[in-house]
N, C-alpha and C positions, 0 to 999 in steps of 0.2 A: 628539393626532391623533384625530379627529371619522372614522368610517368608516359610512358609509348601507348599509345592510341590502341585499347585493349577495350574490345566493347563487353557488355554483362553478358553471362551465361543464365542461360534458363534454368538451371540447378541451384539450390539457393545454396548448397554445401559447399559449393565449387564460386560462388559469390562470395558466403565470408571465410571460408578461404584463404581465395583472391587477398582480400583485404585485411587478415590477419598477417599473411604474410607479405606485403609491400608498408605497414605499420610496425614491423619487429614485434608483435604481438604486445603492442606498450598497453603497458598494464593499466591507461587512464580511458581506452576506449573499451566503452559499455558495447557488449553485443549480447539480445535477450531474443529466442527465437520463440511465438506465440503461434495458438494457433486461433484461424479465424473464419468465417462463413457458416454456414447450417452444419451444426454437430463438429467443429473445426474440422473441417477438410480440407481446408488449405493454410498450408504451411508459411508463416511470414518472421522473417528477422527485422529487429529495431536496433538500429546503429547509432549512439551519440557520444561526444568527449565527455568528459567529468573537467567539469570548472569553465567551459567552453559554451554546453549548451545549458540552460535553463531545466533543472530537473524534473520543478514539480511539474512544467508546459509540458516536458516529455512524459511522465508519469499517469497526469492526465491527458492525455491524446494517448495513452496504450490502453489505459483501463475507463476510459468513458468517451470520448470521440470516434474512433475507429472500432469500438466493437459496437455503437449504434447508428453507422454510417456504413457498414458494410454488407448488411442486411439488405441495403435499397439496390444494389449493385449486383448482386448475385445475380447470375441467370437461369436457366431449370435445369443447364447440365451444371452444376457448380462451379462454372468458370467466375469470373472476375473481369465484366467490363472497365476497364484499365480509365478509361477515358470518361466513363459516370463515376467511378472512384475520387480521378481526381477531383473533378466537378463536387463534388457530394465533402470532402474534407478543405473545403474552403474555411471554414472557419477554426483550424488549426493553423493559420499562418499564409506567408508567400508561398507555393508550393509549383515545384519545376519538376521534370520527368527528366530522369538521367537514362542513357544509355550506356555510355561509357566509362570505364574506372577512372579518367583522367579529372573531369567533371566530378564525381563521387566523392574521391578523396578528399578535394578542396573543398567543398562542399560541407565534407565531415569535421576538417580540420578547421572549421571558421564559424562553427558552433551549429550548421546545421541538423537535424535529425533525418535519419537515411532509411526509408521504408523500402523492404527487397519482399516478395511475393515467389516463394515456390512451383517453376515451372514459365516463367515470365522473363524475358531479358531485359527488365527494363523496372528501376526502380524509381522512386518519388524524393524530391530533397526537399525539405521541411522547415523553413527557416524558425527556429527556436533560441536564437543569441541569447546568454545569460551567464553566468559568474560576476564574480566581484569586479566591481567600477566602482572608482573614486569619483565622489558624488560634485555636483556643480560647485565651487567654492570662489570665495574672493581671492582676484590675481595676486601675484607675488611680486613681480616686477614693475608691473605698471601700475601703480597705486593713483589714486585720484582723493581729491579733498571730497567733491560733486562728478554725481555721475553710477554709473550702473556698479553693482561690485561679484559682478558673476565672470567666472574666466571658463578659457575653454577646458575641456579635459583631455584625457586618453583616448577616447572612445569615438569615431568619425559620425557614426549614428548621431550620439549626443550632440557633435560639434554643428553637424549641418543643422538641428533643429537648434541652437540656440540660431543660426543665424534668420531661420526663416520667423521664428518669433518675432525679429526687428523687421526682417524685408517679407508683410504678406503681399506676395504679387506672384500674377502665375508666369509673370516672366524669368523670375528666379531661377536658372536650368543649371542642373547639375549635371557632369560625365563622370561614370566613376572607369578607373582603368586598375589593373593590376601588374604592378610591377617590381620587378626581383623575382628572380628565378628561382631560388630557392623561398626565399620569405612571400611572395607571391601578395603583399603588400597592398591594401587598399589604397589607392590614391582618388581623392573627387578633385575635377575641377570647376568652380565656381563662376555664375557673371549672369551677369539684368540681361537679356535679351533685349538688343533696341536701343540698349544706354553704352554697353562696351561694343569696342571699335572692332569689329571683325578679321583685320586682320590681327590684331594682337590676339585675338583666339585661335586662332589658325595656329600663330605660330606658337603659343603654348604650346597646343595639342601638340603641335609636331615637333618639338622639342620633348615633351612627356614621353612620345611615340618613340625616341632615338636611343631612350635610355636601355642598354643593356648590361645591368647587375646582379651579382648574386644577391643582396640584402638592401632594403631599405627600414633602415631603423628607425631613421627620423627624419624632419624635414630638413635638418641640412644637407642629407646626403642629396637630393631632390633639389636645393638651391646650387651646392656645390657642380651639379649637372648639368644645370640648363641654365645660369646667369652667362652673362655679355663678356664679364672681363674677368677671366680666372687668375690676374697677377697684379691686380687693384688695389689698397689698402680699403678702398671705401665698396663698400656693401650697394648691390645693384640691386638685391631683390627684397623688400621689407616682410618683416616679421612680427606678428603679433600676439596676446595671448587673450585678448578683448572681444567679445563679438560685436561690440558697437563699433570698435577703430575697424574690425570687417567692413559690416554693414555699411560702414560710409563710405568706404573703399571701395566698394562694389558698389555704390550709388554714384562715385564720380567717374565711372566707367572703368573701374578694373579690373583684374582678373586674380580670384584666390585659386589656392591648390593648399585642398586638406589632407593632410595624411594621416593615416589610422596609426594610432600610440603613439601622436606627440599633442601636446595642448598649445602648439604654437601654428599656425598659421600663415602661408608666404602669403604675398601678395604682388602681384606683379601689373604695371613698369612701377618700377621705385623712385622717385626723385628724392635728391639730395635734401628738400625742404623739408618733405615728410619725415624723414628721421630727426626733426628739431622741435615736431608739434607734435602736442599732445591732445588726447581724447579731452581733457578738461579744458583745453583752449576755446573749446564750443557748448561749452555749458556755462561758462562765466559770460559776464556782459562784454560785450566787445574792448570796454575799454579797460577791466581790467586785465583782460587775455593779453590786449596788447602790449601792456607795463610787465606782463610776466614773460610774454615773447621778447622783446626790449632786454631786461634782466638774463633770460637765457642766452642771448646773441652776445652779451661782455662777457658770460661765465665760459661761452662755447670759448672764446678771444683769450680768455685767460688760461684755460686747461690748455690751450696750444701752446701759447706765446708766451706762458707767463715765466720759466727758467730760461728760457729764450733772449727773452729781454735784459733780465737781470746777469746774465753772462756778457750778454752784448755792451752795456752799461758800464757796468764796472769794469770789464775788460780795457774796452779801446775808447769808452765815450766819458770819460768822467766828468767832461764838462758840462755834459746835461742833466746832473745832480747840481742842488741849494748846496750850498758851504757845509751847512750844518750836517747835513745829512750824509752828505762823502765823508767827513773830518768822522761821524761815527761809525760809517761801514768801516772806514779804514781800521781803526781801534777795534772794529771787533774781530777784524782780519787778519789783526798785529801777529798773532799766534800760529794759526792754520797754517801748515806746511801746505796743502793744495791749492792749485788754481782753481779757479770759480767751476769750472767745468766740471772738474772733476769732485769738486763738490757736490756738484748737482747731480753727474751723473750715481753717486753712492748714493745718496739720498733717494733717485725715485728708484734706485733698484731695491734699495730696503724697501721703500714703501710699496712698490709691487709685491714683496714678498710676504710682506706683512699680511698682505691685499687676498693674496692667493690662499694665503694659509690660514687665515680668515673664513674664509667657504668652504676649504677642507675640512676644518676641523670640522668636532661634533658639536651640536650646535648649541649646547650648552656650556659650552666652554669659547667657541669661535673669537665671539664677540668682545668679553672680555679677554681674551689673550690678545688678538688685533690692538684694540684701545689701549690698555696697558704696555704691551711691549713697542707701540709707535709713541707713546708718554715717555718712558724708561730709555729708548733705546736715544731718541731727540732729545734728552737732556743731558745723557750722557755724554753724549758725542758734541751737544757744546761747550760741556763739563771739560772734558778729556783736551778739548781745542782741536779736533779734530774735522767741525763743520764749526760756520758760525751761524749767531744765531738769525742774522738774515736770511741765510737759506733756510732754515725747516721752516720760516715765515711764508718762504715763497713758494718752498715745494707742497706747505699744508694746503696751502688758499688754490693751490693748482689743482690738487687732491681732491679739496672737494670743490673745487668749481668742475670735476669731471664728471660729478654727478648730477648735472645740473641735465646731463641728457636724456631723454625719453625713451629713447633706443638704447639699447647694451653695445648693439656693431658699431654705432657710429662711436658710441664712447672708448671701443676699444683702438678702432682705427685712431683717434687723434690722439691716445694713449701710443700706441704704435709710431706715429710722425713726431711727437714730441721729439723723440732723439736725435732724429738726423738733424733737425732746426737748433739742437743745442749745437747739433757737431757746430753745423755752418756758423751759430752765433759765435762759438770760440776761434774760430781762423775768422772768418773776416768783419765781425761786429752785427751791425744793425745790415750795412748792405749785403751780408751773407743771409740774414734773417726775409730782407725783401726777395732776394733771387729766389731764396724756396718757397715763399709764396706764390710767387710768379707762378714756379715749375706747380704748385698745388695745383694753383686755378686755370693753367694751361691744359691739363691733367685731368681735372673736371671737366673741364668744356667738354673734353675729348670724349668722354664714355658717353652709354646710350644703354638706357634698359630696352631691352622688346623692341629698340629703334626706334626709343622715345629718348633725346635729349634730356641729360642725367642732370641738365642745371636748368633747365626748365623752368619758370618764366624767367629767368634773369638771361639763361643764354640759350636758346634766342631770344630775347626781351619780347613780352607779351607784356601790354600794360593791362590789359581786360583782366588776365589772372593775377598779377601782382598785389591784389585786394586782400589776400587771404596766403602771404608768404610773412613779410617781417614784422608784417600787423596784421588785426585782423577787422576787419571791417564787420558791421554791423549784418545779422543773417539776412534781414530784407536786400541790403548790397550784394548777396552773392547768390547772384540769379543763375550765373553759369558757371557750367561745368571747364575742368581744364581743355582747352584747347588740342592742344598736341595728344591729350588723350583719346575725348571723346570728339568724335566728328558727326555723329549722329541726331543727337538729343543733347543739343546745349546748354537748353536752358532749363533749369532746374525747378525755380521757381520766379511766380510774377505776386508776391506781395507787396502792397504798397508801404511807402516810410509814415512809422506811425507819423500822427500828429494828433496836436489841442485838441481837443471837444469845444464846438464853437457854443459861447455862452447864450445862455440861456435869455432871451427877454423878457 
């Protein structure tokens, strides 16, 4: 909704109005007109949504705040010093002076309460936010063995104070901006003052500032806008739903963007490592994070490579199969009219579908339908001689080696590249399999979040960061911040490496 710069009128009749009719008179805004000063002589309307603003704050602020704060305000001609008023209902809220209907309406529509005074061009906006919110709960996606189990919500109020619980510093600066023209959309941007690198705030900001839409619903439309490479498979801007994976995020110098009604959280510059670690990588001891990072980096190798290889294999390479083991692929292949490929390809596209339909369902049903019909359908079809039973072997362990990732984008993207590496494995073997690698990490190199280097520390190789990529070093070891991020404030921390207690004599 588009409103022309249309200042208040001093009539308060010609005021609501005004705003019954640029509202289609919708039937959820409250308008209750009171009267108020010595013997009520002056006439005042109270404007707020239903389900928008908090009723009983407005209820109390009409029948106990403003009718014993209005008293101190009067003057001997019964005017209405405007400006000890407002002074004087300070403890009903944040409270701003509106002149114009442009300002008012949003105002009203974002759960404000809107006080108009008969004969006065100029009303008070009231902040009183309230309806139903979905209360702090444990995340959904990012589950943790150890570690915090509070996820974000709906609510950008909520979301900024869960982060400032983790970060108390008064460097913590928030911007907030409104964007989408019609939906008029709360967006915050987040970042330490002194720790994030200045230009990458800049170029938020002005990348935030570029955007011109009618609607932002959620934080994708807000990544889908201002990320590096809009024709990428791999994900430039991270995503979370944790306020500690925040927190830390903005402690090694980055830059978040909250949006009001999603529980997920960007984060920006993105490197390719961060979507591989997890928030529990930092609460276990160094060494066993590193055996689970280790674990995760073959499951990553296998959700890519793993129909890949086994087409490439069997196809053109059988000599790099044991006796025994070719003599029984072969036998179990005796039957199957398809090549390996096209094996493979019906297998993950059941298991996609499976996959999808899964999540769609309801959710008492999902679950098992998924598990049983990938059961029923994979035996049949070895049943039938239609697939053999090597591949649902190989497509299972790919399946779930894809869950091995911490992030959903990155899992989808190498769900996405799976297939072309099958194509290249069935025309020209394993060396079809190395050239798309190549073209991968050529490809990588190449991107750049915020004009931060998307392979970061590997390309450009920083050995100082490398402590805290394919292992993870001990927390006393990770004194500094990333490089190519923060250039300000490197070092993090200066604790020493424990050691013995020297004995006693």
């Amino acid at each position: 909704m588009s409103v022309k710069p249309q200042p208040l009128y001093a009539s308060l009749e010609e005021n609501i109005g005004y705003i019954k009719t640029a509202l289609g008179n919708s039937d959820d805004i409250v308008i209750r007109e009171i009267r108020i000063g010595s013997e009520g002589r002056i006439r005042a309307g109270i404007c707020y949504t239903t389900g928008l603003t908090d009723t009983q704050s407005a209820n109390d602020f009409i029948n106990g705040a403003l009718s014993l704060n209005i008293q101190k305000v009067e003057t001997e001609t019964s005017e209405i010093d405007l400006t000890l008023l407002k002074d004087s209902l300070h403890s009903a809220g944040d409270i701003g002076a509106v002149t114009d209907f442009g300002p008012l309406l949003l105002s009203l529509l974002t759960g404000s309460l809107i006080l108009l005074l008969d004969g006065y061009p100029q009303g008070f906006s009231i902040e009183m936010c309230g309806g139903e919110r979905r209360s702090v709960s444990e995340p959904v996606n990012e589950t943790v063995v150890r570690g915090p189990r509070e996820s974000f919500t709906e609510s950008l109020h909520t979301n900024v104070a869960l982060i400032r619980r983790k970060i108390n510093d008064s460097n913590l600066w928030l911007e907030n901006k409104k964007i989408g023209r019609v939906t008029k959309t709360n967006v915050a941007m987040m970042y330490i003052n002194g720790i994030a690198n200045d230009k990458i705030v800049e170029e938020v900001r002005a990348r935030l500032d570029r955007i011109d839409i009618d609607a932002i619903l959620e934080s994708g439309y807000i990544e889908e806008l201002i990320q590096d490479e809009a024709y990428s498979p791999f994900p430039t801007i991270y995503n979370s739903e944790r306020p500690d994976v925040i927190a830390a995020e903005l402690l090694a110098g980055k830059v978040a963007i909250l949006v009001n009604g999603t529980p997920f959280v960007l984060v920006v510059p993105a490197l390719f490592i961060s979507f591989l670690q997890s928030a529990e990588d930092y609460y276990q001891r160094a060494d066993i994070s590193s055996l689970i990072r280790i674990l995760r980096f073959i499951g990553i190798m296998i959700a890519l490579l793993g129909p890949s290889l086994y087409i490439a294999i069997t196809t053109f390479h059988q000599e790099m199969l044991p006796t025994q083991l070719l003599i029984s692929l072969a036998a179990q292949r005796e039957g199957v009219p398809f090549p390996a490929f096209i094996e493979a390809v019906m297998m993950e596209i059941t298991f996609e579908i499976l996959r999808e339909a899964g999540i769609r369902m309801p959710r008492t049903i999902g679950q098992t339908v998924s598990i049983v019909g990938t059961l029923v359908i994979g035996q049949a079809a070895v049943e039938a001689g239609i697939v053999s039973a090597a591949m649902v072997i190989v497509v299972s362990i790919t399946a779930i080696s894809n869950f091995v990732f911490p992030s959903i984008n990155m899992s989808i993207s190498i769900r996405m590249l799976r297939f072309p590496l099958m194509g290249l494995a069935a025309s020209f073997g394993i060396f079809g399999i190395i050239v798309g690698i190549i073209a991968l990490v050529l490809h990588l190199c190449s991107l750049r979040s915020f004009g931060v280097p998307y392979m970061s520390p590997f390309a450009p190789m920083i050995t100082s960061d490398l402590k805290d990529t394919l292992i993870r070093m001990p927390h006393w070891a990770l004194f500094s911040r990333p490089r190519l991020i923060n250039q300000k404030n490197v070092i993090r921390e200066q604790t020493p490496q424990p050691s013995k207690p020297q004995p006693r004599e």
